[in-house]
C-alpha positions in Angstrom: 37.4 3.5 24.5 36.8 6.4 26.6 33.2 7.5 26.8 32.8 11.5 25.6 31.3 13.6 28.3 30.1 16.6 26.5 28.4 14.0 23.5 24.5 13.7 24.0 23.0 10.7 24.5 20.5 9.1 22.2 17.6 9.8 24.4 18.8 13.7 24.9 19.0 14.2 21.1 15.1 13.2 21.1 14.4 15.5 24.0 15.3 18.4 22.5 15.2 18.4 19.1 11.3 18.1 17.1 12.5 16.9 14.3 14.6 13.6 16.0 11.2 13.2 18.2 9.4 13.5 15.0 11.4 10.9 13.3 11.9 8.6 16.7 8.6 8.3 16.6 8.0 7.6 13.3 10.2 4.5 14.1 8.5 3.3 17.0 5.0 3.4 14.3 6.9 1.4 12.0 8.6 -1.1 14.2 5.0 -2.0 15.8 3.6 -2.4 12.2 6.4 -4.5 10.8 5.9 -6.5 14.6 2.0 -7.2 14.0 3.0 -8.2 10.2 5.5 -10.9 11.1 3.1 -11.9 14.1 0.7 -12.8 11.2 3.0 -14.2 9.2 2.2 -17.7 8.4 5.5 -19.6 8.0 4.8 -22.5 6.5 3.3 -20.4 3.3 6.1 -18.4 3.2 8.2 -21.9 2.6 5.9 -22.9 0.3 6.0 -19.7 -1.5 9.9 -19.5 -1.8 10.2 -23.2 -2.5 7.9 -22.2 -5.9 10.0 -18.6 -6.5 13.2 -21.0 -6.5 11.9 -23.9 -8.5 10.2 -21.8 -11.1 11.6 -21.5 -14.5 9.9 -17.8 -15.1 8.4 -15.5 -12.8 6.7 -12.2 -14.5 6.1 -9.2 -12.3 4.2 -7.0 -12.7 2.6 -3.2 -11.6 1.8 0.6 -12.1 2.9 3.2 -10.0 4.3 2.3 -6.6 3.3 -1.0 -7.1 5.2 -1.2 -10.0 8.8 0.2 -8.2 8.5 -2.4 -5.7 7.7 -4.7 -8.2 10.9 -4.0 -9.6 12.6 -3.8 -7.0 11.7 -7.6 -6.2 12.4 -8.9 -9.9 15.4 -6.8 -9.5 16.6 -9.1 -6.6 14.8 -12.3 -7.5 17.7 -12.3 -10.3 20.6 -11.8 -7.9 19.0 -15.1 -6.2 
């Protein structure tokens, strides 16, 4: 496929537009906090955790505000497991 000449690159849309530096770097925060979370992450509790998810017969979730959407949100896809 033939590259576009006149089509700006990635790194020029960031240059010169505030709101893509704004969001670019918004990314880069996030990327480096989800890094140092998985970093911390100890794996062999994580098995342990899904291996008691998967064999339990009931799981209640539960939470208010914020909490409570992504609370949903996980009961919400514990069901499609």
């Amino acid at each position: 496929m033939a590259e576009d000449k006149n089509r700006a690159t990635p790194e020029e849309i960031i240059e010169e537009a505030p709101k893509c530096q704004t969001l670019h770097a918004s990314m880069e925060i996030l990327t480096k906090h989800i890094e140092q979370a998985l970093s911390e992450l100890d794996l062999n509790s994580v098995s342990e955790m899904l291996d008691e998810i998967l064999g339990a017969k009931n799981i209640f979730v539960m939470g208010t505000g914020r909490s409570g959407l992504v609370g949903k949100a996980f009961a919400t896809r514990l069901m499609h497991l």
